[in-house]
C-alpha positions in Angstrom: 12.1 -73.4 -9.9 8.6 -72.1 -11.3 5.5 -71.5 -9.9 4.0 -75.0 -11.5 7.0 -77.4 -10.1 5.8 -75.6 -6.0 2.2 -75.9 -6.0 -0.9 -77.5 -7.6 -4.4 -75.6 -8.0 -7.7 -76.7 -8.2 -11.0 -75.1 -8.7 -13.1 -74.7 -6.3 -16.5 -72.4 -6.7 -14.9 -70.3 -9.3 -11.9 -69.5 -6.8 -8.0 -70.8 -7.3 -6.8 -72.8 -3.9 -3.2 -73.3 -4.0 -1.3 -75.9 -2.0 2.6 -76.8 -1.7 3.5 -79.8 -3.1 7.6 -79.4 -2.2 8.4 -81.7 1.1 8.6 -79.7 4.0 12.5 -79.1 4.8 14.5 -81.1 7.3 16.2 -79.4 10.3 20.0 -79.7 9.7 20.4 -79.8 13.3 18.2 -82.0 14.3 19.9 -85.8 15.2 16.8 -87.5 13.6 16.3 -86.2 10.2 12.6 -85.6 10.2 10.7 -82.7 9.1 11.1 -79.4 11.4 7.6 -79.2 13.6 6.8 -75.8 14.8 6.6 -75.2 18.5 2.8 -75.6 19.7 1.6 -72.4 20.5 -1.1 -71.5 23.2 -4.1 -70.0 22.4 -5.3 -67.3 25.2 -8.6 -65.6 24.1 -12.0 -64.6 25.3 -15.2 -62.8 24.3 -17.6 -62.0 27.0 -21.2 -60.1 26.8 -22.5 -58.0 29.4 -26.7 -59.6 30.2 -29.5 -57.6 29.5 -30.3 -57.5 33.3 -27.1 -55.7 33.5 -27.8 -53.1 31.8 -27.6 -49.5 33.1 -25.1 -50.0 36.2 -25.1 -47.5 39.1 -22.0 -48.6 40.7 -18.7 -47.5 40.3 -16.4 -50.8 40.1 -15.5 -53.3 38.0 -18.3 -54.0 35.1 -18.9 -57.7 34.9 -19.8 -59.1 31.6 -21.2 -62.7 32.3 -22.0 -64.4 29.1 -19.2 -66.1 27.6 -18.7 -66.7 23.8 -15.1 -67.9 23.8 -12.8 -68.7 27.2 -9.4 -70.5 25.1 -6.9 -70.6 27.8 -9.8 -70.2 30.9 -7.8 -66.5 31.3 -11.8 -65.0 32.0 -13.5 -65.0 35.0 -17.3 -64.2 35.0 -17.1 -64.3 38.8 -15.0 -61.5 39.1 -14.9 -60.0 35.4 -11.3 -59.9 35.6 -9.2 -61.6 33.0 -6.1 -63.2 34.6 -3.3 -63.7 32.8 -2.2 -67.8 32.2 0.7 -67.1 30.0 2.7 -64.1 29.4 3.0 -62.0 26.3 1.9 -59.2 24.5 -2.5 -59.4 24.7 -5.0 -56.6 23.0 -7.5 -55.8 24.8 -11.2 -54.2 23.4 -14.0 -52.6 24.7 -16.6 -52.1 22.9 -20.6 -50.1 24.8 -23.8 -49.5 23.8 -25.0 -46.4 25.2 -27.7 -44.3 24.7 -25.9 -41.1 27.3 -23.1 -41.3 29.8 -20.7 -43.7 30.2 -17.3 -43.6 31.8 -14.9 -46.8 32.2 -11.3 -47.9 31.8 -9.2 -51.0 31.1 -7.3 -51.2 34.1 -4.3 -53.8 34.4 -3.2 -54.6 38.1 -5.7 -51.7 39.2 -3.5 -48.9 37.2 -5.8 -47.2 34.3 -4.4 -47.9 31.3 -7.1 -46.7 28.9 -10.2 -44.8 29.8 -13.5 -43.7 27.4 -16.1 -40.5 28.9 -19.1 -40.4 26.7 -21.9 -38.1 27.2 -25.7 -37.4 26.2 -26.5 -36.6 22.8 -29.0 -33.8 22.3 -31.4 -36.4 20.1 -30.6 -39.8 22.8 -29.3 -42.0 19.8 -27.3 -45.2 20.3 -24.0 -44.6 19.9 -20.9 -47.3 20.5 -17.9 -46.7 22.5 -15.0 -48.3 22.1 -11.8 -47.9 23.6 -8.8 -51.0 23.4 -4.7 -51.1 23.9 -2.3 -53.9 23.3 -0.6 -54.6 27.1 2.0 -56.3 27.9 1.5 -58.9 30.9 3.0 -61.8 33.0 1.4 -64.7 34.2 -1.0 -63.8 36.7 -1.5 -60.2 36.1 -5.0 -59.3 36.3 -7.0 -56.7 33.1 -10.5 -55.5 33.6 -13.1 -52.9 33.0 -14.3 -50.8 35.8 -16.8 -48.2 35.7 -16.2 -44.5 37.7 -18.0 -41.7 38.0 -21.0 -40.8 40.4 -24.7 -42.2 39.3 -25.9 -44.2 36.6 -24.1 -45.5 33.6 -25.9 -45.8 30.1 -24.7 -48.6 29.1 -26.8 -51.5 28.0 -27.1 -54.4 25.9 -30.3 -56.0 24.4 -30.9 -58.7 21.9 -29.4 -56.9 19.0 -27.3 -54.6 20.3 -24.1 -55.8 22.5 -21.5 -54.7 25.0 -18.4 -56.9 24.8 -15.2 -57.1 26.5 -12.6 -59.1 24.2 -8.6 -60.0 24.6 -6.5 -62.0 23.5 -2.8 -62.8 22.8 -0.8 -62.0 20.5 2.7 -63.2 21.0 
């Protein structure tokens, strides 16, 4: 078959958008006849944003980032900054700080470390980002997080153009 008899094309702002035009195929299996459907598949994802007012923690615990961009699947909690896990798979994980000097985290999963990021001072103070991610594999109800050690204060901040995120989501 050629390229012309599969799809159509139409211009649209100076750029080719091709479409197939060929009837989707039947499942030969299938009692009914109809068209195969794929299987729905979940969507677990979230992007959270550490406040403002949270900027420069002194504890050493879990780093709770409270203002939610996306929650697909309701995996995030803001009231315990841990993410925990609705359906299980292979997720990736990202963490990305602003700091202007030391910071020291990790992704844990279940409390074990499973990544982990030290950044000190630079001579001249710039902002610098950190970031630090894995992919992990999880079962429902396993629990990821960030959590901040080390003694004293952490130099990690976020303002109104410059952000500390924590992001996952799955994968398959």
């Amino acid at each position: 078959m050629s390229l012309t008899n599969l799809y159509s094309e139409t211009e649209l702002n100076n750029s080719i958008v091709f479409w197939n035009t060929e009837p989707k195929p039947t499942n030969p299996d299938s009692t009914e006849g109809g068209p195969e459907s794929p299987k729905p598949r979940k969507i677990v994802a979230f992007t959270a944003k550490l406040n403002i007012c949270d900027s420069y923690p002194t504890h050493s615990s879990i780093l709770k980032f409270a203002n939610v961009l996306v929650n697909e699947g309701d995996g995030y909690s803001t009231h315990t900054g841990k993410f925990n896990c609705p359906l299980a798979g292979l997720y990736h994980f990202t963490l990305h700080m602003s700091t202007y000097g030391r910071a020291q985290c990790s992704i844990l999963k279940n409390g074990q470390r499973v990544v982990s990021a030290y950044h000190t001072s630079l001579p001249d103070k710039c902002c610098q980002v950190v970031s630090i991610g894995s992919v992990i594999e999880l079962t429902e109800g396993d629990q990821v997080w960030v959590n901040l050690w080390g003694p004293t204060r952490h130099d990690i901040f976020a303002t109104e153009d410059n952000d500390t995120v924590f992001v996952g989501f799955l994968l398959a």
